[in-house]
C-alpha positions as CSV (number, residue, x, y, z in Angstrom):
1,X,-9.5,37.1,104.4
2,X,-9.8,39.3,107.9
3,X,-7.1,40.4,109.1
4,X,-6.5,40.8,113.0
5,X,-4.9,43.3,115.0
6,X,-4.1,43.2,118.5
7,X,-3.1,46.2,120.5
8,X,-2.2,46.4,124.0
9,X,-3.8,49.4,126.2
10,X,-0.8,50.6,126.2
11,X,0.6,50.4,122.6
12,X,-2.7,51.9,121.9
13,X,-2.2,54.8,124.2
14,X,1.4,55.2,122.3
15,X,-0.3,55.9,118.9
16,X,-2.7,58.2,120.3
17,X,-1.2,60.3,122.7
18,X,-2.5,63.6,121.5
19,X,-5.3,63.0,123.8
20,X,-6.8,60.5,126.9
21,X,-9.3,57.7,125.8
22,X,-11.1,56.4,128.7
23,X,-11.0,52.9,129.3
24,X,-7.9,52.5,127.1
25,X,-5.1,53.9,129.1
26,X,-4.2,55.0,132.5
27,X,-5.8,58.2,133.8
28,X,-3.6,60.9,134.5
29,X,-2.9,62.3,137.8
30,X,-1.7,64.4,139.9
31,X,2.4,64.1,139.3
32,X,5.1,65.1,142.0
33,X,8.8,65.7,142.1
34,X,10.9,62.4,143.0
35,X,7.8,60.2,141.6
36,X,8.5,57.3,139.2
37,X,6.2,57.1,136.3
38,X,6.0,55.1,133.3
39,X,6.1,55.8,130.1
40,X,4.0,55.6,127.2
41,X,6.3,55.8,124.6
42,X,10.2,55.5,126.3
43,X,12.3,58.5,124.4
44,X,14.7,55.5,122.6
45,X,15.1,52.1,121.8
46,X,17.4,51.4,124.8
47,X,16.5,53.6,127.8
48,X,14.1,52.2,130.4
49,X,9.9,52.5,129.6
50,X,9.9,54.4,134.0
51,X,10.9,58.0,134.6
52,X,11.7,59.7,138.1
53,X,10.1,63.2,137.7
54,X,12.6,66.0,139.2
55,X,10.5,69.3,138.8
56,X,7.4,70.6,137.5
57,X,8.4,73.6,134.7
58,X,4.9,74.7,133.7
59,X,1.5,73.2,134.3
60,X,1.8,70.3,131.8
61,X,5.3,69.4,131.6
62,X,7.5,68.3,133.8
63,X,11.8,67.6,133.5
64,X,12.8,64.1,134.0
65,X,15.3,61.3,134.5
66,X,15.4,58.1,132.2
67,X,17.5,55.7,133.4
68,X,19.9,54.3,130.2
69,X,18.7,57.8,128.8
70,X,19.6,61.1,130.8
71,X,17.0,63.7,131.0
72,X,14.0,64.6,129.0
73,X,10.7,67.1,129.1
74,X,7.4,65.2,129.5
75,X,4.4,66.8,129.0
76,X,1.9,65.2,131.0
77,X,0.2,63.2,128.6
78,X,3.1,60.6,128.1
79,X,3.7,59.3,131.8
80,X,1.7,58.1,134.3
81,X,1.5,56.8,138.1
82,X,1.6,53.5,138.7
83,X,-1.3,52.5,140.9
């Protein structure tokens, strides 16, 4: 018997965060204060899967606002722009 598994890009993305593969999730880019990203993974079960980005604190993370949530320290690898 074969068993099947289906993964969305970005439910794949979620379980492999520790690094980009191309093709399978959104390429990062360039992130700026009062942007709304999304998230790969949201920080709980009942806050929003978006994030508005208030300020940059080193070169790869950044504090932000989930909505249902409060505030949280990304590092750039688990957001990205919407296109």
């Amino acid at each position: 018997m074969k068993a099947q598994m289906q993964y969305s890009q970005t439910a794949f993305a979620q379980t492999a965060n520790f690094c980009w593969l191309p093709g399978l999730a959104p390429a990062p880019t360039e992130a700026e204060a009062s942007t709304w990203v999304h998230l790969l993974q949201p920080p709980s079960t009942f806050s929003y899967d978006e994030a508005l980005l208030i300020c940059q604190q080193s070169e790869d993370e950044w504090l932000a606002w989930v909505p249902e949530h409060g505030e949280v320290m990304l590092h750039v690898n688990q957001f990205y722009r919407a296109a």
